[in-house]
C-alpha positions in Angstrom: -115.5 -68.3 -23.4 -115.6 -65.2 -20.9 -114.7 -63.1 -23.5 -117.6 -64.2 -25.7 -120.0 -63.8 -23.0 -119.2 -60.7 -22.0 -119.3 -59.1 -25.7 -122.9 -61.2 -26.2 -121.4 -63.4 -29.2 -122.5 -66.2 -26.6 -125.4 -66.2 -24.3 -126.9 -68.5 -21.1 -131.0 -68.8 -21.8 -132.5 -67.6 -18.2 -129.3 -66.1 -17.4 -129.8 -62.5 -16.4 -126.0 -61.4 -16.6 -125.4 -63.3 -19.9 -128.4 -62.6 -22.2 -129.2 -62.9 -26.0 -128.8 -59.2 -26.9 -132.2 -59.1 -28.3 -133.7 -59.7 -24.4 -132.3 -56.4 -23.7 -134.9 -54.9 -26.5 -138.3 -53.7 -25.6 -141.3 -55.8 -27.5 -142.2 -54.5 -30.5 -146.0 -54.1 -29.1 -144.5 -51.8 -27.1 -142.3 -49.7 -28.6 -145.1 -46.9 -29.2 -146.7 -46.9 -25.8 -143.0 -46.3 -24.4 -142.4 -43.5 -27.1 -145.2 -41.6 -26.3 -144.2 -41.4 -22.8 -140.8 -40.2 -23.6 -140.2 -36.2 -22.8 -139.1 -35.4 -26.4 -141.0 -35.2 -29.5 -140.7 -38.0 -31.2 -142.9 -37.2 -34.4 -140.6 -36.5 -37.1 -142.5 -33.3 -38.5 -142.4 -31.7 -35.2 -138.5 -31.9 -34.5 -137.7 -30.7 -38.1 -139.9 -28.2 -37.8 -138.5 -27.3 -34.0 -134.6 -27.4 -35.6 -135.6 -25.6 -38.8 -137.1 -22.8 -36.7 -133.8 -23.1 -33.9 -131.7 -22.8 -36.9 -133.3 -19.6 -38.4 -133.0 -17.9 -34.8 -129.2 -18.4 -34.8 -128.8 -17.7 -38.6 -130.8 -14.2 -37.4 -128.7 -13.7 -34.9 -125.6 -14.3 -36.6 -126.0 -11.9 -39.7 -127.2 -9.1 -37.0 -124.3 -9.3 -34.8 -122.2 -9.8 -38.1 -123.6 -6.5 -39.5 -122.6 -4.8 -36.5 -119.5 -5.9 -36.2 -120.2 -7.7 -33.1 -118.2 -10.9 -33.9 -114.5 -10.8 -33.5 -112.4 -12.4 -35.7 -115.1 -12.7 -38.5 -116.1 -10.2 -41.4 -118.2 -9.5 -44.6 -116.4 -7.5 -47.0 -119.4 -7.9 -50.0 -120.1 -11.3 -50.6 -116.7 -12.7 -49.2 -116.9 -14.0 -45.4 -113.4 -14.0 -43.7 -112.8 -15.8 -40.9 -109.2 -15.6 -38.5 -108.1 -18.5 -37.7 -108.3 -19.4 -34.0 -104.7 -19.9 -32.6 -104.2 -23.1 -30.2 -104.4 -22.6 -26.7 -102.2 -25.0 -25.1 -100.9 -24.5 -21.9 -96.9 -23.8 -22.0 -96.4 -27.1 -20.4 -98.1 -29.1 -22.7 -95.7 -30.1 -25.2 -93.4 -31.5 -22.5 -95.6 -33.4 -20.8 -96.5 -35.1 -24.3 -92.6 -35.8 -24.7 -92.8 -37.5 -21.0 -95.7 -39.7 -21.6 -94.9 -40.5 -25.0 -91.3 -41.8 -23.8 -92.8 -44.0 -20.9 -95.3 -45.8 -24.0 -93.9 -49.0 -25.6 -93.2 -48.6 -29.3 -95.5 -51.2 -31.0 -95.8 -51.2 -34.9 -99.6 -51.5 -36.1 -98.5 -54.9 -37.5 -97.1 -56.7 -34.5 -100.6 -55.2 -33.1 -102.7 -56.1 -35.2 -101.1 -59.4 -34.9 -102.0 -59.1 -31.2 -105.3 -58.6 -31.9 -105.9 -61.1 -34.6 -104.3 -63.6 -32.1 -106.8 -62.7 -29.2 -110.1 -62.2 -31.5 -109.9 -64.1 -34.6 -110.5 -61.3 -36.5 -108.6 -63.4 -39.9 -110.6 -65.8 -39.6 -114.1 -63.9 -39.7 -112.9 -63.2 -43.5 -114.2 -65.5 -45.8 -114.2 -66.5 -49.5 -117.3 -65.7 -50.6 -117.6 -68.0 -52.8 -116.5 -71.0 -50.7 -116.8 -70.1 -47.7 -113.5 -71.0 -47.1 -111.4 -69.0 -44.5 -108.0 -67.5 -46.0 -105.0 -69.2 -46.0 -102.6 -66.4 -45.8 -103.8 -64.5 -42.4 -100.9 -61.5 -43.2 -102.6 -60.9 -46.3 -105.9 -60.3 -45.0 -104.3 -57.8 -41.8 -102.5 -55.9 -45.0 -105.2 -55.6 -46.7 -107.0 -53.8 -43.9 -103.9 -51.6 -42.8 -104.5 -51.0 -46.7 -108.2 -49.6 -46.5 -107.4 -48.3 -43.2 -104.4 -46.2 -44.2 -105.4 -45.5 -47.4 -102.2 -46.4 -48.6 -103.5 -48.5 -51.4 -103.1 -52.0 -52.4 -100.1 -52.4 -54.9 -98.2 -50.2 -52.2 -99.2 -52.1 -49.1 -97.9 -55.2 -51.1 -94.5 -53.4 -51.8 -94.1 -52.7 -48.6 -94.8 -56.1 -47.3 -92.9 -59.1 -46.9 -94.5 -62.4 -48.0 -97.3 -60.3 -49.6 -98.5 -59.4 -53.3 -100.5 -57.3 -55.2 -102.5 -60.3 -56.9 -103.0 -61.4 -53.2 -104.5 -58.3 -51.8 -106.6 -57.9 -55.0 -108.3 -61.3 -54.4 -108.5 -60.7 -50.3 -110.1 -56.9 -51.1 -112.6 -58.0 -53.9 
């Protein structure tokens, strides 16, 4: 329940730590008294027209110091722009302290984690048939199928590479 509360999916009426999310937004009937008061321009016309004419400064800028040959690493040879890549700069101790911290992390596979996760949110069951309504029987299918999407590894080889898992089940969850 604290965990609802605190991410608003639950609220207290008259509570003023736990409101309806909605409480936090101004009225609408005032919404245009406030913007008027605010220190930026809030009239669409008037900030294009202040970043188109921002924009043309630095574009000015740009091709003058590029036709002097004020800007190092860059050049115009006719109609071809050439850029040098800029080389990292990471301090010599850097990849070493990366080993360090990486070796006093836990290894976790996205799976057991996303297992985690599922366990403490719900997050399965907040996928439903959208036909019935009905929440998914097969709660690995639905974290595959997002590992899937979120991989882009695809669904036939997510379901190859899962156990307890198939194509034709991924299809249905993903459709």
């Amino acid at each position: 329940m604290r965990d609802r509360l605190k991410s608003g999916d639950v609220w207290v009426a008259g509570s003023r730590a736990n409101r309806r999310f909605g409480d936090y937004l101004l009225p609408k009937d005032q919404v245009a008294a406030e913007a008027r008061n605010l220190s930026v321009n809030v009239e669409l016309g008037g900030y294009l027209a202040g970043r188109e004419s921002l924009l043309d400064q630095r574009l000015t800028s740009f091709a003058r110091r590029l036709r002097r040959g004020d800007l190092v690493g860059v050049t115009l040879e006719g109609d071809r722009l050439s850029v040098t890549p800029v080389k990292a700069a990471m301090p010599e101790e850097a990849p070493s302290l990366d080993r360090t911290i990486d070796g006093l992390l836990p290894r976790v596979r996205i799976t057991e984690l996303l297992r985690e996760i599922d366990a403490l949110t719900g997050l399965t069951a907040t996928f439903r048939d959208l036909r019935s309504g009905k929440v998914h029987d097969n709660p690995s299918c639905i974290l595959a199928a997002v590992l899937a999407d979120a991989t882009n590894l695809g669904l036939e080889r997510m379901a190859n590479a899962s156990q307890g898992v198939t194509y034709a089940q991924l299809a249905w969850t993903h459709s």
